[in-house]
Backbone bond lengths (Angstrom), bond angles and torsions (degrees), N, CA, C in turn:
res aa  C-N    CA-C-N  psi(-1)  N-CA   C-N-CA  omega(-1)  CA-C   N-CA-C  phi
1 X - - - 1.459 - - 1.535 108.74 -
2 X 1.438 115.47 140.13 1.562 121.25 172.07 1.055 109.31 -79.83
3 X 1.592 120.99 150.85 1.367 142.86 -168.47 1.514 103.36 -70.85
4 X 1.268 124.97 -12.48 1.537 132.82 169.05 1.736 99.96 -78.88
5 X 1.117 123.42 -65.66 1.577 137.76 -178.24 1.687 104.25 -49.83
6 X 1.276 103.01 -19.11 1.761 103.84 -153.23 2.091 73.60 -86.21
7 X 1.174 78.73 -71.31 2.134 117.39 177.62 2.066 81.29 -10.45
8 X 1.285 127.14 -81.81 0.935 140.87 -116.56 1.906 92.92 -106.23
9 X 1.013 118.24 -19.90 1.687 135.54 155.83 1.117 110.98 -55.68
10 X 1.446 116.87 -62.93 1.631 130.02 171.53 1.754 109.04 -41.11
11 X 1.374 100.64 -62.10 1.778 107.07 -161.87 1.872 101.01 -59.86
12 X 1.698 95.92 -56.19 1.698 83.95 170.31 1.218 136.59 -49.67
13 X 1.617 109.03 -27.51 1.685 110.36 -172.35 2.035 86.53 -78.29
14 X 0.722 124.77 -68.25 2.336 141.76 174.82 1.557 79.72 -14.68
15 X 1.858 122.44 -59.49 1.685 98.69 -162.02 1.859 104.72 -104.57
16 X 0.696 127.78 18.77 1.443 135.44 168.31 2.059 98.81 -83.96
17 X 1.653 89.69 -49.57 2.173 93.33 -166.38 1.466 84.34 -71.48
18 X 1.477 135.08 -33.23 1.633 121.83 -161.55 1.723 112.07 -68.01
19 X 1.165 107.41 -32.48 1.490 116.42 -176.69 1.590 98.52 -84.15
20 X 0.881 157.92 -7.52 1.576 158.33 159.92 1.964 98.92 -72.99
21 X 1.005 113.64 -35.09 1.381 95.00 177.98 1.441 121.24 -85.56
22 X 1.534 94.06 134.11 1.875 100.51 -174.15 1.751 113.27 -48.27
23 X 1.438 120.86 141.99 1.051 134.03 -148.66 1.800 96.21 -79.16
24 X 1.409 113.64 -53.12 1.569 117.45 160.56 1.600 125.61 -36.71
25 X 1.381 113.39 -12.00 1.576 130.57 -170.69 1.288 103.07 -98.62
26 X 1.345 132.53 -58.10 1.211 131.11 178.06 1.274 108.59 -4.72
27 X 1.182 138.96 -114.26 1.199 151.56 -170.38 1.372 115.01 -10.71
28 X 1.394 108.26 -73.44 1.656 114.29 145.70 1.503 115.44 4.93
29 X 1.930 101.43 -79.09 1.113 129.68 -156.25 1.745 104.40 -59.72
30 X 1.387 113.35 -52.37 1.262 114.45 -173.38 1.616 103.91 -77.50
31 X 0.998 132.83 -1.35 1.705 126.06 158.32 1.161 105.74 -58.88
32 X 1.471 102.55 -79.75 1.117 113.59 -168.89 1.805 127.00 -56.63
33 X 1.010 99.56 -16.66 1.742 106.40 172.12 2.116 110.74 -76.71
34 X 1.753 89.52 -43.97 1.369 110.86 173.17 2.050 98.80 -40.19
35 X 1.260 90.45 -70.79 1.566 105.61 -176.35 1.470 110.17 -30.38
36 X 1.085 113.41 -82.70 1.757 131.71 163.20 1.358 118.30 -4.54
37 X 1.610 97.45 -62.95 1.669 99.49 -171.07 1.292 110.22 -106.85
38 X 1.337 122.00 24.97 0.981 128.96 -165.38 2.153 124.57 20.01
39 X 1.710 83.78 102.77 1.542 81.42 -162.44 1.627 106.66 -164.74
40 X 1.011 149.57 -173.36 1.289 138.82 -172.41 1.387 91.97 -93.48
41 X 1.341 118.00 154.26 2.271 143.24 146.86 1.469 90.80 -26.36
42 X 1.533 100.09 -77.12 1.297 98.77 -146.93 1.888 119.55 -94.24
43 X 1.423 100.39 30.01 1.185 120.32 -163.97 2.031 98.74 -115.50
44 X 0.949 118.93 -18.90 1.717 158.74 -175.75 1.381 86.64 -121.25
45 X 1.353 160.93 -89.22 1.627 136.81 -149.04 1.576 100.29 -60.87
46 X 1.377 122.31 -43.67 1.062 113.93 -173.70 1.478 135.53 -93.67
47 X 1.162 107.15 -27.14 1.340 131.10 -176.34 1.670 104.08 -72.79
48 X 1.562 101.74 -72.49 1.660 120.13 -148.62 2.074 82.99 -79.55
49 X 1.513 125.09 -54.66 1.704 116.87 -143.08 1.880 96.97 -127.05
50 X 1.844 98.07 26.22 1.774 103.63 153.58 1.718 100.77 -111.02
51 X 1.119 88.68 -67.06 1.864 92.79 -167.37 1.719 98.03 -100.75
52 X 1.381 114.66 32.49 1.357 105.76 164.80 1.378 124.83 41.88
53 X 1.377 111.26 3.41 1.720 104.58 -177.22 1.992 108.55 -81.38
54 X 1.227 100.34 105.88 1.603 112.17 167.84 1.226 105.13 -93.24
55 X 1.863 108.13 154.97 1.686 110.60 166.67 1.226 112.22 -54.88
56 X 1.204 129.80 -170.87 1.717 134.37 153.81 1.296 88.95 -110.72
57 X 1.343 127.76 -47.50 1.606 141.21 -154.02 1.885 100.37 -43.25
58 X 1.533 92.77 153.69 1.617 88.66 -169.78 1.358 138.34 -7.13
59 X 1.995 96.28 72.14 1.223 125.85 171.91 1.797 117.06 35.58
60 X 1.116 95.55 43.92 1.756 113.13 163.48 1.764 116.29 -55.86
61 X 1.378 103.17 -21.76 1.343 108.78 -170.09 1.313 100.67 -85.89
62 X 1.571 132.33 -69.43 0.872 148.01 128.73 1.338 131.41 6.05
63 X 1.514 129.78 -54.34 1.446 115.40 148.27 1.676 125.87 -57.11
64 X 1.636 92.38 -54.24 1.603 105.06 158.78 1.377 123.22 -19.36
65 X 1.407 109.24 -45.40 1.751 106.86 -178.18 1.352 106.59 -75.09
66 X 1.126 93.45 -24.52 1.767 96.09 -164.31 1.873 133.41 -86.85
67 X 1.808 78.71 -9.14 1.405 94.05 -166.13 1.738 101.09 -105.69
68 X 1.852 93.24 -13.24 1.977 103.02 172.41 0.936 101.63 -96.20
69 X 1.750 147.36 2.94 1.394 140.15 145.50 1.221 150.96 -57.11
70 X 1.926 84.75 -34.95 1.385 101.15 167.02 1.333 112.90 -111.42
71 X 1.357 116.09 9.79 1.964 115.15 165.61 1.366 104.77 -87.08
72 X 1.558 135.76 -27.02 1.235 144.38 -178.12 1.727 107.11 -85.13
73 X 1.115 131.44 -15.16 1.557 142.57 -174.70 1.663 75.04 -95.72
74 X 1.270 156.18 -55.51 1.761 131.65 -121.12 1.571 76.81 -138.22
75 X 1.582 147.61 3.27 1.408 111.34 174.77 1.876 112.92 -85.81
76 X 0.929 119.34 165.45 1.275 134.32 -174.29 1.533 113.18 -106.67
């Protein structure tokens, strides 16, 4: 698979896990992601879960999945 195909696997699985989180959470959600990658709320509301553009760069995407797997397993 090409690093575009790989690239573009990632973003679908990022907006497939984004729609699983309860809509009241959001906010929540982008703190706490903010926190993580150390980065602004609204820099992550807008950036990373409007136009979906994530780094690739030391697998940001990739933790990303991993860190909306287990916020979607523990939200209430």
């Amino acid at each position: 698979m090409t690093d575009k195909a790989e690239n573009l696997e990632r973003i679908d699985n990022i907006r497939f896990l984004f729609d699983k989180i309860i809509k009241d959470n959001k906010n929540d959600f982008y703190k706490k992601v903010a926190e993580e990658f150390a980065l602004k709320s609204s820099s992550v509301r807008v950036g990373w879960f409007t136009r979906f553009d994530i780094p690739e760069r030391y697998k940001i995407q990739d933790n990303l999945i991993a860190f909306m797997q287990n916020y979607i397993v523990n939200q209430k």
